[in-house]
C-alpha positions in Angstrom: -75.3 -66.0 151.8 -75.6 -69.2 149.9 -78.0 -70.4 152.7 -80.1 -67.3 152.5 -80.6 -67.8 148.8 -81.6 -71.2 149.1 -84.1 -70.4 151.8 -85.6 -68.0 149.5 -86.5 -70.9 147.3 -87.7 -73.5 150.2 -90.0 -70.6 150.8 -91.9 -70.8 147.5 -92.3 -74.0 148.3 -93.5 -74.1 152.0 -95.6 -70.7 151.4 -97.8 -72.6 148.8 -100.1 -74.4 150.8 -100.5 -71.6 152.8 -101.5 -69.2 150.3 -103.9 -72.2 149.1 -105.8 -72.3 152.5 -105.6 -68.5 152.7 -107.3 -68.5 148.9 -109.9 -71.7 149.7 -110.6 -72.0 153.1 -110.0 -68.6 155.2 -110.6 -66.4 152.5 -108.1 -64.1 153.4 -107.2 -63.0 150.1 -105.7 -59.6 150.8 -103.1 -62.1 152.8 -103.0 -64.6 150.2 -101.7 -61.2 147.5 -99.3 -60.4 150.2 -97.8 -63.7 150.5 -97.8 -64.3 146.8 -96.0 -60.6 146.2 -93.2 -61.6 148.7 -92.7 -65.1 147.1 -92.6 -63.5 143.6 -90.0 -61.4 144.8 -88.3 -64.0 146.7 -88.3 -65.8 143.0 -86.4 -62.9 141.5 -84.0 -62.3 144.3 -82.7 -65.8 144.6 -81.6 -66.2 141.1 -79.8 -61.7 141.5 -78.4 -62.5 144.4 -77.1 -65.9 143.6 -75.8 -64.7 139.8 -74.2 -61.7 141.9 -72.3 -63.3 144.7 -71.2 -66.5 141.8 -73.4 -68.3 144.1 -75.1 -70.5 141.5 -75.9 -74.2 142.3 -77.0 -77.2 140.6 -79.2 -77.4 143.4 -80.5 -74.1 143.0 -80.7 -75.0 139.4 -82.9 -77.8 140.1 -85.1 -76.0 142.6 -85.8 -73.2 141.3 -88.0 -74.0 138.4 -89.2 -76.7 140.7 -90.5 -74.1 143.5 -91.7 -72.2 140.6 -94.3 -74.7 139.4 -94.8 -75.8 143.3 -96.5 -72.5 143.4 -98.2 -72.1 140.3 -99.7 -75.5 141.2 -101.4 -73.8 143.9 -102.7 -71.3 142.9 -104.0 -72.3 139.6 -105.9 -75.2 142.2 -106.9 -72.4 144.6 -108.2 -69.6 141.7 -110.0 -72.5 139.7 -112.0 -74.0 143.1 -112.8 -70.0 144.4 -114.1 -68.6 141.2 -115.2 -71.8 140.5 -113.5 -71.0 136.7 -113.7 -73.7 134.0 -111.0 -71.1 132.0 -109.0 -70.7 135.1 -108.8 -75.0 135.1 -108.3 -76.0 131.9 -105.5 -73.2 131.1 -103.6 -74.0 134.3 -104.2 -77.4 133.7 -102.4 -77.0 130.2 -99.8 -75.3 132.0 -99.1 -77.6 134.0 -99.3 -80.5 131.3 -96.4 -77.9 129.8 -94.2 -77.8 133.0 -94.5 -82.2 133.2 -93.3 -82.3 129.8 -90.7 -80.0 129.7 -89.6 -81.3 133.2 -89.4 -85.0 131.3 -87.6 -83.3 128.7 -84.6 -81.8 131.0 -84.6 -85.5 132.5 -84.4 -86.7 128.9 -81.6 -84.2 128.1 -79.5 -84.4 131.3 -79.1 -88.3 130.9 -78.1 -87.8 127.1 -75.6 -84.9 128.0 -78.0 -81.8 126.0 -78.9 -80.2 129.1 -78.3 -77.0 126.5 -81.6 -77.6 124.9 -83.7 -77.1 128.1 -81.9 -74.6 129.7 -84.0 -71.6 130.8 -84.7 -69.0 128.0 -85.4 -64.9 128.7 -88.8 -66.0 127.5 -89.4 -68.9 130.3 -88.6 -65.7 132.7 -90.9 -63.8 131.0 -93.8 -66.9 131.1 -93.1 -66.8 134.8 -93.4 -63.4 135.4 -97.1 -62.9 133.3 -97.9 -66.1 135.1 -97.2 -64.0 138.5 -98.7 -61.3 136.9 -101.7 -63.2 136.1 -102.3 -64.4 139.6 -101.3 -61.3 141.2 -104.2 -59.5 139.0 -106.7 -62.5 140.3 -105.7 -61.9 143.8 -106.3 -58.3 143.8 -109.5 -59.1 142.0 -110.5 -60.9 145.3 -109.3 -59.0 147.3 -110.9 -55.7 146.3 -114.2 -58.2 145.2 -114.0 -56.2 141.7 -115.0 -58.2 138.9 -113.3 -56.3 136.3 -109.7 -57.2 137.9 -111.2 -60.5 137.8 -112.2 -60.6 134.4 -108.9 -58.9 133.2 -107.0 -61.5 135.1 -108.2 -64.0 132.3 -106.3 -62.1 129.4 -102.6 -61.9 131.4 -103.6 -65.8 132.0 -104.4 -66.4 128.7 -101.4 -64.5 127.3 -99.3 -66.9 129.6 -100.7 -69.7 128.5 -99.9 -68.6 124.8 -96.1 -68.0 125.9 -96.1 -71.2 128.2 -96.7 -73.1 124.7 -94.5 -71.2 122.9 -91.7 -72.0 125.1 -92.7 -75.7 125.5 -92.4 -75.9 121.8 -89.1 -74.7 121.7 -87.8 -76.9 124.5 -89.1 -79.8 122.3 -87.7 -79.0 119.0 -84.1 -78.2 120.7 -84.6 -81.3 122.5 -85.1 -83.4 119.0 -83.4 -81.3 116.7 -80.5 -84.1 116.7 
């Protein structure tokens, strides 16, 4: 079982790319959504499955959040280059700042023994699942070619964004507090 959990997460990470060239290249985005739905699920049923079955990991732990942003990566790259989105960019590219920082900040914390102040909150699930949300709602729009998804899309990215900061802020002030 442990296995099967962990190959839920190494495929977040290996199904990126894919859904990048899907997105980019092929534009096969009805594939792209399908791909994305199954690794969004897969991101939910690693972390059930291992809390049920007292299969938790520091590995899992570790790789986890890290497939998590492997995939965000992507698709924020992907969405920004198809609708050629100057919003889609600079939001995901704040994300993404976010997920450096609060990546240096667990690195920070481990080596001073606070691994507490970076551990993940309900609200980090919650930025990651209006994050999926967000892309799903992009993907949908492309797939359907309806510009309302698409412009909809913007507000559950936006909204993630807003969360994304309040959660890095958080991170950081538990992180300092000392």
């Amino acid at each position: 079982m442990n296995y099967f959990i962990q190959c839920l997460t190494y495929f977040r990470i290996l199904i990126a790319p894919i859904i990048f060239l899907l997105i980019t290249v092929f534009d096969s985005y009805a594939w792209a959504l399908l791909l994305f739905l199954l690794a969004s699920l897969s991101d939910y049923w690693d972390g059930f499955l291992a809390r049920k079955f007292n299969l938790e990991s520091v590995v899992g732990m570790v790789l986890d959040p890290i497939a998590d942003k492997i995939l965000v990566t992507f698709l924020i790259l992907a969405l920004s280059l198809e609708l050629t989105s100057i919003f889609i960019g600079m939001v995901g590219g704040i994300m993404l700042v976010r997920e450096f920082w609060v990546g240096a900040l667990r690195d920070l914390n481990a080596r001073q023994g606070n691994s507490n102040a970076t551990q993940v909150t309900f609200l980090a699930k919650i930025k990651t699942s209006i994050q999926f949300l967000a892309f799903t709602s992009y993907l949908l729009g492309l797939a359907l070619n309806n510009s309302l998804i698409l412009f909809t899309s913007n507000f559950f990215l936006f909204l993630a964004l807003i969360i994304t900061l309040q959660t890095g802020l958080s991170y950081t002030i538990a992180t300092f507090r000392r």
